[in-house]
C-alpha positions as CSV (number, residue, x, y, z in Angstrom):
1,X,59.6,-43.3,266.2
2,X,56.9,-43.3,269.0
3,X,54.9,-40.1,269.7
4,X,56.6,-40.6,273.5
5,X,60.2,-41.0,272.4
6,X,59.6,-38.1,270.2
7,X,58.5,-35.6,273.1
8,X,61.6,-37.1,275.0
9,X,63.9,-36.1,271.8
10,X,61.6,-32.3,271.8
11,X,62.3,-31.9,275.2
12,X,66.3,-32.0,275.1
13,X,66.2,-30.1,272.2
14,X,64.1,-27.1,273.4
15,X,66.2,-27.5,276.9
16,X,69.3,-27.5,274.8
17,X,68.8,-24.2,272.6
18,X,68.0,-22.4,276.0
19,X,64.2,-22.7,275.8
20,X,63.7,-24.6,279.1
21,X,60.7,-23.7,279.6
22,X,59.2,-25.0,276.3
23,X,60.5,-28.0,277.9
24,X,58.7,-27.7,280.8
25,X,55.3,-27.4,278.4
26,X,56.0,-31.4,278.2
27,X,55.2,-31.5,282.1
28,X,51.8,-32.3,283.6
29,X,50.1,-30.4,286.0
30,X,50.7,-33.0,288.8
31,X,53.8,-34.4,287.5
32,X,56.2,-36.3,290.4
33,X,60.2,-35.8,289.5
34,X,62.4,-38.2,291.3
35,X,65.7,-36.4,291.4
36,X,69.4,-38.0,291.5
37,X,70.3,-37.8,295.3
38,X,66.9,-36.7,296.7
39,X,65.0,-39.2,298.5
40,X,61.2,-37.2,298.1
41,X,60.1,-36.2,294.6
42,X,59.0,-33.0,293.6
43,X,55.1,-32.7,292.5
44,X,53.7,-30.3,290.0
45,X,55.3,-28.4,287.3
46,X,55.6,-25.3,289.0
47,X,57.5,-26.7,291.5
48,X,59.8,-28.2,289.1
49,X,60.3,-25.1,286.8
50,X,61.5,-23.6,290.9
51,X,63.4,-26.4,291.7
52,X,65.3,-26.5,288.2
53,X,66.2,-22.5,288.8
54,X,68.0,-23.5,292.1
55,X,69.5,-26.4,291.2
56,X,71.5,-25.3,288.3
57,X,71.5,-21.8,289.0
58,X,74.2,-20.9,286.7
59,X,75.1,-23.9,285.8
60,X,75.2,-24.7,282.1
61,X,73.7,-28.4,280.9
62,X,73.8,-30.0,278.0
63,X,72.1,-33.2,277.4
64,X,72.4,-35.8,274.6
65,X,70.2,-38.5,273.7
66,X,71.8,-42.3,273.6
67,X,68.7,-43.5,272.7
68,X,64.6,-43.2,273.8
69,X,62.6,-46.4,273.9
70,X,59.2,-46.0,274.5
71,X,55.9,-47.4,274.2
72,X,51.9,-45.4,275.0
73,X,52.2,-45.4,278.9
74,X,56.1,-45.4,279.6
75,X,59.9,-44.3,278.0
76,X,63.1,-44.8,278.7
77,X,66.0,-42.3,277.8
78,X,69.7,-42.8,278.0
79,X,71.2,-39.4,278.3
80,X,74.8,-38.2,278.1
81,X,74.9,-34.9,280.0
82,X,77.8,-32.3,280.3
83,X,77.2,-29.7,283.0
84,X,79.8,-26.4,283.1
85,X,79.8,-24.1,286.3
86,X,83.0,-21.6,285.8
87,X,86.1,-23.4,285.2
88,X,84.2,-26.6,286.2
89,X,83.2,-29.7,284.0
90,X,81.3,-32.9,285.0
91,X,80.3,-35.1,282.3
92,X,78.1,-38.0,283.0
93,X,75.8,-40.7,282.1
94,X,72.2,-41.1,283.0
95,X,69.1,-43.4,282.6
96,X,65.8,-41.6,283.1
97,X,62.8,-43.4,283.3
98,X,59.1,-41.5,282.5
99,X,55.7,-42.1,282.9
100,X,53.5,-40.5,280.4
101,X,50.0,-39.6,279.3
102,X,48.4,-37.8,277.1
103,X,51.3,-36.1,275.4
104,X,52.6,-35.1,278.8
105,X,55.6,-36.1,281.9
106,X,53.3,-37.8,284.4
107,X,56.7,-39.2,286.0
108,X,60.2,-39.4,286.3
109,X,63.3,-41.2,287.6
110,X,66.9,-41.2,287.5
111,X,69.3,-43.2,288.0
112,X,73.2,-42.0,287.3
113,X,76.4,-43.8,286.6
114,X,78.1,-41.1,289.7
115,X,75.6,-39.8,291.8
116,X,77.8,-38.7,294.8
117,X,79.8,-36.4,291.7
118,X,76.5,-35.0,290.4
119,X,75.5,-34.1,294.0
120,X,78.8,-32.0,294.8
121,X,78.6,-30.3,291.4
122,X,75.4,-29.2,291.9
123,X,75.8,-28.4,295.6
């Protein structure tokens, strides 16, 4: 497995067991994360970790690697997610592209098989 696709599969893991912020350890200083349904990114990690506290807020996630392909510079993860928020379910499918270096999230994009479904959950 590639040193990249492994920090992907680390990542989910750590955000899975309720460590998100181990998760967030993965993130560069000046990372840009392109969000499904938001036209701007945001930049830097500690504007993630914020932005990641309002949008799920109590929200539970649950993400499953497909699969990871990734090379020295880029990876690609397919991710089946399950979100719960009170009596409310929404399972769905993403494709999350990253840009990395030196161990760390430079970038990211996703891309979502129901974007207008993942919007209203999380509204």
């Amino acid at each position: 497995m590639h040193p990249n696709a492994k920090i992907l599969n680390d990542a989910i893991d750590t955000f899975n067991i309720g460590n998100p912020q181990a998760a967030m350890d993965l993130l560069a200083d000046d990372v840009e994360w392109y969000e499904i349904g938001r036209s701007e990114p945001t930049r830097g990690k500690e504007a993630v970790i914020q932005r990641f506290s309002e949008a799920f807020g109590d929200a539970e996630v649950e993400g499953k690697a497909h699969a990871v392909i990734a090379d020295d510079e880029h990876a690609v993860q397919l991710m089946n997610v399950t979100a719960r928020r009170g009596d409310r379910t929404l399972n769905y499918r993403t494709a999350e592209i990253f840009h990395m270096r030196d161990g760390k999230i430079t970038a990211r994009w996703a891309f979502s098989d129901d974007t207008q479904a993942i919007i209203d959950f999380f509204a």
